[in-house]
N, C-alpha and C positions, 0 to 999 in steps of 0.2 A: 642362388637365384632360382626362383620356380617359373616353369614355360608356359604356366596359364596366367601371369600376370602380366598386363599391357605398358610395360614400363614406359613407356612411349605419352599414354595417358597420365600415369602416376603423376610423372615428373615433370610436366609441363603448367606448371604455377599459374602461367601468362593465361593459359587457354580456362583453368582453375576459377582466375581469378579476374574476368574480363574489364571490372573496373583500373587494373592496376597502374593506366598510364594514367591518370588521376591524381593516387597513392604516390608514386615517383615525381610528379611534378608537387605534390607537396613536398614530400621530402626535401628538394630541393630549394622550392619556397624557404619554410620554416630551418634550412639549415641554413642559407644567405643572413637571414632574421637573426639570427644566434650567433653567427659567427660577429655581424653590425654592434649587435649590441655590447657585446666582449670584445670590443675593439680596443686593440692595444694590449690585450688579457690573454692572450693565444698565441702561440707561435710554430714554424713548420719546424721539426727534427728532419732535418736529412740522415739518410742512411746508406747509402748509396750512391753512385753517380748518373743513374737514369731519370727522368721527368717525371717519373711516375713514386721515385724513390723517396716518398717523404711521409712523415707520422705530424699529425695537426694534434699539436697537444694545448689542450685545456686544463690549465691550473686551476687546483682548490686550495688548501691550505698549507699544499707541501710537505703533508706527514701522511707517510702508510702508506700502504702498496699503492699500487698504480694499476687502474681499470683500462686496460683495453677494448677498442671495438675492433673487428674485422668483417668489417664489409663483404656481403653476398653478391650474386650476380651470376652462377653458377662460373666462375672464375674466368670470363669473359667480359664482363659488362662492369658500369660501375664505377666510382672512387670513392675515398673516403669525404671527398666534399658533398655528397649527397646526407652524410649523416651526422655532422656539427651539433645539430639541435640535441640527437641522441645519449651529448653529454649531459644535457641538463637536468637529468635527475639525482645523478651522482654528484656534479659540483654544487649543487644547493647543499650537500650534506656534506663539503671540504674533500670532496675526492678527485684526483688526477683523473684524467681521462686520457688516454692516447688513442687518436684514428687514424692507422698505417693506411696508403694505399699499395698499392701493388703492380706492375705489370698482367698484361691480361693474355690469357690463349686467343688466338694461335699463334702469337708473338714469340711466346714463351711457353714452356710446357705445365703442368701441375704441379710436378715437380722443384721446377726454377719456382714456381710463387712460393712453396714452403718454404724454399731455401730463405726465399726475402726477407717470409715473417721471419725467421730465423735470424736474420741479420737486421731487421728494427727489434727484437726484444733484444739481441746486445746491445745494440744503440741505447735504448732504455735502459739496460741495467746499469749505464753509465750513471744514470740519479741514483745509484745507492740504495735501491728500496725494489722489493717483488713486485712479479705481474699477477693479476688475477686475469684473465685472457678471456673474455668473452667474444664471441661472434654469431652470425648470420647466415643458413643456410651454407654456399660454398664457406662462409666465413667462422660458422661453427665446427664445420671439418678442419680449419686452421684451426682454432683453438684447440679442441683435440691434439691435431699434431704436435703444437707447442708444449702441451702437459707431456706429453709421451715423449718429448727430443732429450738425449741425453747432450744437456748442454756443455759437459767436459769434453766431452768430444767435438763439438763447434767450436769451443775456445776453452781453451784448460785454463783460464783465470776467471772464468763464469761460478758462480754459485751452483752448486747440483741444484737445489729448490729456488730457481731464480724464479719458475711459475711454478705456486703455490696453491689455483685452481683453476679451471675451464668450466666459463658457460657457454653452452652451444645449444643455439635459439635454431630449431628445426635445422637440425646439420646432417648432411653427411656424410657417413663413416667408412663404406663400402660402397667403391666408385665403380665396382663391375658391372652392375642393373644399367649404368648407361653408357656402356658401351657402344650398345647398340639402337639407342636412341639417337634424335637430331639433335642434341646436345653436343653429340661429339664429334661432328662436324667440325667446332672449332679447337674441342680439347684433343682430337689424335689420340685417343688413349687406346692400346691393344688391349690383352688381358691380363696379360703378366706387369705391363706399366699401371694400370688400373688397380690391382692388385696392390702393389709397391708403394704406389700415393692411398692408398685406405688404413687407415690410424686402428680398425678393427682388427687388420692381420699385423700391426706393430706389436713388440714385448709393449705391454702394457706397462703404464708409469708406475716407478718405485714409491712414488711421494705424492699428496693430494691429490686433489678433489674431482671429480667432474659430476656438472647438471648438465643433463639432455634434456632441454625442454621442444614442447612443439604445439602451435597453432592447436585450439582445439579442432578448426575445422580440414585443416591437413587433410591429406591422401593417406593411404592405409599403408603406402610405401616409407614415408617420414616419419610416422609411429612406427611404423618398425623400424626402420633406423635407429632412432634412439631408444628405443626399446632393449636393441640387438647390445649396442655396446656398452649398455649400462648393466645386460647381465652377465656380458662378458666381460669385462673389467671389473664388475665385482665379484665374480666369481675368484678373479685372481686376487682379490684380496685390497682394489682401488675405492675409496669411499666412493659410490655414486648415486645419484638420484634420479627418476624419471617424475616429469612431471610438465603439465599443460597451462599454456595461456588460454582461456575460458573465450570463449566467441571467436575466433581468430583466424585469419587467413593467414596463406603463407607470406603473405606483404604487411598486414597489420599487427605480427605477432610481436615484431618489435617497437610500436610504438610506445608501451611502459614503459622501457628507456628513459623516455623524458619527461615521465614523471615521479617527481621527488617519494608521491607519498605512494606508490604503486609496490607491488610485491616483486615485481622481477627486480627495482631497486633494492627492496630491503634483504633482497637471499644476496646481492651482491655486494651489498654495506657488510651483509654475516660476516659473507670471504674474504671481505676487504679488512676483516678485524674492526668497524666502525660501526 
């Protein structure tokens, strides 16, 4: 962390990005829209036993990995019903989609939410087939975590390579910059928990991939982010990539997603072997 940066600034998207109750009430428009017209085409995976414990999964043709979303929010706000629509770029081209949601801070700690993902991609691994794990902001720092979790040790009938790569669309990696922001108000994090939940000070993954993509118009703190752990994991030797969604703010960086002919789907068809 350096003492002349306003982390406080960086990391407040909302103040960033003044249109963004707009942005979310689309999202949730256009994901109602998608979910209507796939009706009967969709259905919840539970994973758990809390209300919040379910993956909205979107069938495409039933062969090849399986794309995950994880939903942003700085892990507080948010479900995966805001992001429905988000499958529709991949299942135009026969690909599974899975949208976990999650319990939220200060309910639960950062902690408990990895745990979650953890416990919907076993749920998933029950179809027989990898995850390619993408996510959103807090949701690309889950992705992250999911590449990096040694899944023999969650369940020793797990595949080592049950996720096979990680996209994380303006994520973060290193949760000690907001410490000390109004962020953590809800998340409780010290330094040493802070620390513990960032996939930058994990042993980095033995196997695949990760892209760190970010908003071209981001904060100078989210380039670095993905900056930070795409040279540190590749330094240890993890394939990785940086690279920018062109015009983009921190709320429209993921609208590619839902489209078929867009680039952020075609690097995710790569991953997905399609």
């Amino acid at each position: 962390m350096q003492a002349d940066v306003d982390y406080e600034v960086e990391y407040n998207n909302r103040a960033r990005v003044p249109e963004n109750p707009s942005i979310m009430a689309g999202w949730a428009r256009d994901a109602a829209a998608y979910r209507e017209a796939r009706q009967g085409r969709w259905r919840v995976i539970p994973y758990g036993s809390g209300a919040r414990n379910g993956i909205d999964f979107f069938p495409g043709d039933g062969a090849g990995p399986i794309v995950v979303f994880i939903h942003g929010g700085y892990w507080q706000a948010l479900d995966g019903s805001f992001f429905s629509h988000l499958a529709g770029g991949l299942n135009a081209h026969g690909i599974d989609v899975a949208i976990p949601s999650y319990d939220l801070c200060p309910n639960v700690s950062v902690g408990e939410i990895i745990r979650q993902m953890q416990m919907a991609s076993r749920e998933l691994a029950k179809l027989g087939r990898p995850l390619v794990i993408s996510g959103h902001s807090a949701g690309g720092h889950l992705a992250a975590c999911m590449l990096a979790t040694d899944w023999r040790a969650v369940d020793a009938s797990l595949p080592e390579g049950l996720v096979t790569a990680a996209y994380a669309i303006s994520g973060l990696f290193e949760l000690g910059p907001l410490v000390r922001t109004s962020i953590n108000n809800a998340l409780k994090l010290d330094d040493t928990a802070a620390e513990a939940a960032s996939p930058l000070f994990w042993k980095p993954p033995a196997r695949g991939s990760l892209d760190a993509v970010v908003g071209g118009n981001e904060s100078v703190e989210y380039f670095r982010q993905s900056r930070t752990i795409v040279d540190a994991w590749g330094a240890a030797g993890v394939a990785t990539r940086f690279g920018t969604v062109p015009d983009a703010n921190h709320f429209t960086a993921i609208a590619p997603l839902a489209d078929p002919g867009s680039p952020v789907v075609a690097r995710l068809r790569e991953l997905a072997g399609r």
